[in-house]
VMD Tcl script that draws the C-alpha trace (Angstrom):
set ca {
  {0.00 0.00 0.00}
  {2.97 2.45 0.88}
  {4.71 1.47 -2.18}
  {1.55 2.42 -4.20}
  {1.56 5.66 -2.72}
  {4.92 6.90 -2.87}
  {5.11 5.29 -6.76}
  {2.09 7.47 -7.41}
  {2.28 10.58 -9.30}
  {-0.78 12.69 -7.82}
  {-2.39 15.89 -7.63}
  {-1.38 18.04 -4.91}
  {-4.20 17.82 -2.70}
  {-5.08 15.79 0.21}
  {-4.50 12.41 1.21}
  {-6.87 10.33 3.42}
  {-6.37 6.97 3.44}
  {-9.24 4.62 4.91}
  {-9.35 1.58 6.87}
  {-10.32 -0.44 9.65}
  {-9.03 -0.61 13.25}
  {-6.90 -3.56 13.29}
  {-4.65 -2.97 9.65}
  {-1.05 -1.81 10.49}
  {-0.38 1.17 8.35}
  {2.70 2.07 9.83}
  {5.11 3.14 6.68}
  {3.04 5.53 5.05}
  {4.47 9.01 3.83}
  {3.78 11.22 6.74}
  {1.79 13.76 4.04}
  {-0.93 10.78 4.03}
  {-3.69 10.81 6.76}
  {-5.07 7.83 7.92}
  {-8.59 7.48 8.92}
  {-9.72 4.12 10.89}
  {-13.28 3.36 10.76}
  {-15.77 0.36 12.16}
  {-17.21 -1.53 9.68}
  {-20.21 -3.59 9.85}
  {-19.77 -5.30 6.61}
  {-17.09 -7.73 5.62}
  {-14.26 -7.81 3.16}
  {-14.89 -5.45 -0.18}
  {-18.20 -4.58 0.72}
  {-17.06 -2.18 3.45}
  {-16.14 0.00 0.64}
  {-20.30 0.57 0.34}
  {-20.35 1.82 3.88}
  {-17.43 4.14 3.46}
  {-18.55 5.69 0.09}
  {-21.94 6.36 2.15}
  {-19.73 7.62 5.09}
  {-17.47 10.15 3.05}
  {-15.98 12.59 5.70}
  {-17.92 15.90 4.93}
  {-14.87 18.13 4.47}
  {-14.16 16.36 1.27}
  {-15.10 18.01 -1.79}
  {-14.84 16.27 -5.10}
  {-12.45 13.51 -4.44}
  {-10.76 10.75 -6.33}
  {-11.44 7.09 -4.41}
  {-8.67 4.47 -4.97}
  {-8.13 0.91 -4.48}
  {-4.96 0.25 -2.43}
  {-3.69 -1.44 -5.36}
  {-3.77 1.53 -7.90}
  {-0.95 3.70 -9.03}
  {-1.26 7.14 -10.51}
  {1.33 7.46 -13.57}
  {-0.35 9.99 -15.53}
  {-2.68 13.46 -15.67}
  {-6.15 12.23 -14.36}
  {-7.67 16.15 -14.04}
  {-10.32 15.12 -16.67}
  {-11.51 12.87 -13.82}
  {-11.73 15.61 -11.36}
  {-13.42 17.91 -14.05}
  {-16.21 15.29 -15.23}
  {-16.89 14.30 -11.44}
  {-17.70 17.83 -10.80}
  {-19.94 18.21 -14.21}
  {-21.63 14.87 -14.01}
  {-21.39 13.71 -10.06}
  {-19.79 10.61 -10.91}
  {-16.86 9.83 -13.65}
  {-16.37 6.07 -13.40}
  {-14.41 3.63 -16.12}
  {-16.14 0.30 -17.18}
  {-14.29 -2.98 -15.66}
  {-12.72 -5.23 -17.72}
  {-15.54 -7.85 -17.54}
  {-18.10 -5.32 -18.80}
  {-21.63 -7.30 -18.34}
  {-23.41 -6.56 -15.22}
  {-25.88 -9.14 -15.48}
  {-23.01 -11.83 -16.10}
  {-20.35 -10.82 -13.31}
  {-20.79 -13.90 -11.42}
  {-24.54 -14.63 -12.13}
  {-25.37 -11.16 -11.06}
  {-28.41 -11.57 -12.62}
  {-30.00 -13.41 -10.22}
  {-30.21 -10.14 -8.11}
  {-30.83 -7.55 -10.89}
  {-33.74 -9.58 -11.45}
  {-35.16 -9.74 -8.07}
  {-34.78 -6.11 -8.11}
  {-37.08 -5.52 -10.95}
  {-34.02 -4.55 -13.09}
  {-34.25 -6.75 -16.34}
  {-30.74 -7.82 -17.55}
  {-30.26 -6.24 -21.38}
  {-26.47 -5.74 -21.69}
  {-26.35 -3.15 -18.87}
  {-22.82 -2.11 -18.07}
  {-20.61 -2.62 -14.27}
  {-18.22 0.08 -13.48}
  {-15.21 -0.81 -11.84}
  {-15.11 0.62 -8.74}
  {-11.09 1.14 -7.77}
  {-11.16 4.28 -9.59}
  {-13.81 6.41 -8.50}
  {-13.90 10.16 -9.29}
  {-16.77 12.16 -7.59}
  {-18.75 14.90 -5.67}
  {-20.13 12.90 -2.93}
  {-22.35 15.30 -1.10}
  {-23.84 16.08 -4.22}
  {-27.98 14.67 -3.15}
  {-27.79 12.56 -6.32}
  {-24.40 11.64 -6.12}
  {-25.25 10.63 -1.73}
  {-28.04 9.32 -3.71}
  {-26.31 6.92 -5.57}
  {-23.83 5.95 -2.82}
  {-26.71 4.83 0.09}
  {-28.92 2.59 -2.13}
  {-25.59 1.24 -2.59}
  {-24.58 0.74 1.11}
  {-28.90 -1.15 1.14}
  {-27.85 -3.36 -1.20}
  {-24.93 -4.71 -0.14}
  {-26.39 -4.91 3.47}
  {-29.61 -7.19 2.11}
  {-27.61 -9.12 -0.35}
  {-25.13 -9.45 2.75}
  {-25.22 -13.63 2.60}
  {-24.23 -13.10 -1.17}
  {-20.62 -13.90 -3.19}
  {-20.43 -10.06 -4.51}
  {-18.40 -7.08 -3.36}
  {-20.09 -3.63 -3.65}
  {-18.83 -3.20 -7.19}
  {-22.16 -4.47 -8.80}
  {-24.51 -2.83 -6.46}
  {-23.29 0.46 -6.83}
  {-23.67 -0.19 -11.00}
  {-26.87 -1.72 -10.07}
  {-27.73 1.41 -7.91}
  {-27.59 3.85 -10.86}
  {-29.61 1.70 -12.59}
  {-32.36 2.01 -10.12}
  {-31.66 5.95 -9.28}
  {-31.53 6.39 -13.37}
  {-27.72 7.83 -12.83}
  {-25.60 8.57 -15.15}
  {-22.21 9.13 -15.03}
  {-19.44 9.78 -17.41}
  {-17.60 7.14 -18.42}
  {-13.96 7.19 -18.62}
  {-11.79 5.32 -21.08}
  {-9.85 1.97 -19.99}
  {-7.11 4.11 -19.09}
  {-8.21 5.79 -16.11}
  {-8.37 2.37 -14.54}
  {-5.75 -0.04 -16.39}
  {-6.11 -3.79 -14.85}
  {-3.86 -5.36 -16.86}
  {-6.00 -8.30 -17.16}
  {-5.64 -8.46 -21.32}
  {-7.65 -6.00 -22.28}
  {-7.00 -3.76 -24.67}
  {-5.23 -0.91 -24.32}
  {-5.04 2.53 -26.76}
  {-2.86 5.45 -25.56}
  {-1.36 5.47 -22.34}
  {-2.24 4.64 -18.98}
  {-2.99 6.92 -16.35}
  {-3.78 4.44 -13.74}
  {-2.24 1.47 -12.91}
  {-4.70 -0.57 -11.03}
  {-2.58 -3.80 -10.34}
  {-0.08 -4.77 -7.79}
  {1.79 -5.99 -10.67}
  {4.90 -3.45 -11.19}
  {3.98 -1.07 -14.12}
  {5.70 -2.28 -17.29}
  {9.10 -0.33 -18.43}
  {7.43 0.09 -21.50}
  {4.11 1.68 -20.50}
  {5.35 5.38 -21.40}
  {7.13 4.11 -24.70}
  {4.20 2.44 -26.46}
  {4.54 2.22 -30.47}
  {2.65 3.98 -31.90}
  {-0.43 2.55 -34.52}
  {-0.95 -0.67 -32.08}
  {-3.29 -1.70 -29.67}
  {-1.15 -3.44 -26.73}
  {-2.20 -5.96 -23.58}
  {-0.83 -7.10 -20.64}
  {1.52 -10.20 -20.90}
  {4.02 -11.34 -18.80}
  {5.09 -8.76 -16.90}
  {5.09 -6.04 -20.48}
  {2.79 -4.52 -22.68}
  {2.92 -6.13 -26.00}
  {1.43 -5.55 -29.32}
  {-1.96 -7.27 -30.08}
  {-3.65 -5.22 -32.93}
  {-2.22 -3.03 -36.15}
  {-4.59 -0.19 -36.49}
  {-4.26 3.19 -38.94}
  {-3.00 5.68 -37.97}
}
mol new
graphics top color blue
foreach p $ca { graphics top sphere $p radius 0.5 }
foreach p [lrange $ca 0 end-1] q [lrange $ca 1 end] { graphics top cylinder $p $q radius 0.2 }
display resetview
């Protein structure tokens, strides 16, 4: 988590990172503080009770997995989140209703599955005291406390909350939230999202290709014009 930080190239604004009581955090750049909370949920969900608990001094704010790396200018984030509420990028397996048979509860929440989309939810840009934006992030925190018993983290319920609240955010590209999972990638990357090291090559890409994720590198996968 440390290394993350300090191999992170952000904005200069403030750093709060959030956890539970028991995680040892000691390591961290003293610039970074560190906010414990209690969590009723377990594992990933507790993310849904943190994005409904957002300390109310923050403004628009930029939520990261402790995996993700900053590498790159990510102020478009910043800008959408305070245009739209929300600027999220789509994860890697795209298909809400099929992440893990998440179907089942789209379904029983009178959503019908027709190629809706899940955000990834590392890499979260947004105003959360917005009302529709608080909105958004409390029917997420009700789902994942009914569905409780259930295999998912929060990431679905908060795609399947905007859904229900008819939000829409704006959608950032793939590289705003790179997994490195062998997807596609066009450009550079502006986050890292991986506690893989960041290829040597990711600033150097060739230009006229589409590269993925192999083996520790980006290699090339598709010719297109240029």
């Amino acid at each position: 988590m440390a290394t993350c930080i300090r191999e992170s190239h952000l904005p200069d604004y403030p750093i709060v990172l959030v956890t539970d009581t028991e995680t040892n955090v000691s390591g961290l750049p003293r610039s970074v503080e560190v906010a414990h909370l209690v969590f009723e949920l377990s594992g990933k969900a507790r993310k849904a009770e943190f994005f409904a608990r957002t300390p109310e001094n923050l403004g628009t704010a930029l939520f990261l997995d402790a995996d993700t790396r900053v590498i790159d200018d990510v102020s478009l984030g910043f800008e959408k989140a305070e245009k739209h509420g929300i600027a999220i990028a789509a994860a890697p397996h795209y298909s809400l209703a099929d992440f893990r048979d998440f179907r089942q509860i789209m379904i029983e929440e009178g959503v019908a599955p027709l190629g809706q989309m899940i955000y990834n939810t590392g890499v979260i840009f947004a105003t959360p005291h917005r009302p529709d934006v608080g909105g958004v992030f409390s029917q997420t925190l009700v789902l994942a406390r009914k569905y409780r018993e259930k295999p998912w983290n929060e990431q679905p319920y908060l795609s399947l909350a905007m859904e229900l609240l008819n939000f829409n955010p704006y959608t950032l590209s793939p590289s705003f939230n790179h997994r490195g999972f062998g997807e596609l990638l066009s450009g550079s990357i502006r986050i890292w999202h991986s506690y893989e090291p960041l290829p040597r090559n990711a600033a150097t890409l060739e230009k006229g290709y589409l590269h993925r994720h192999e083996k520790g590198k980006l290699v090339k996968a598709v010719k297109v014009p240029l």
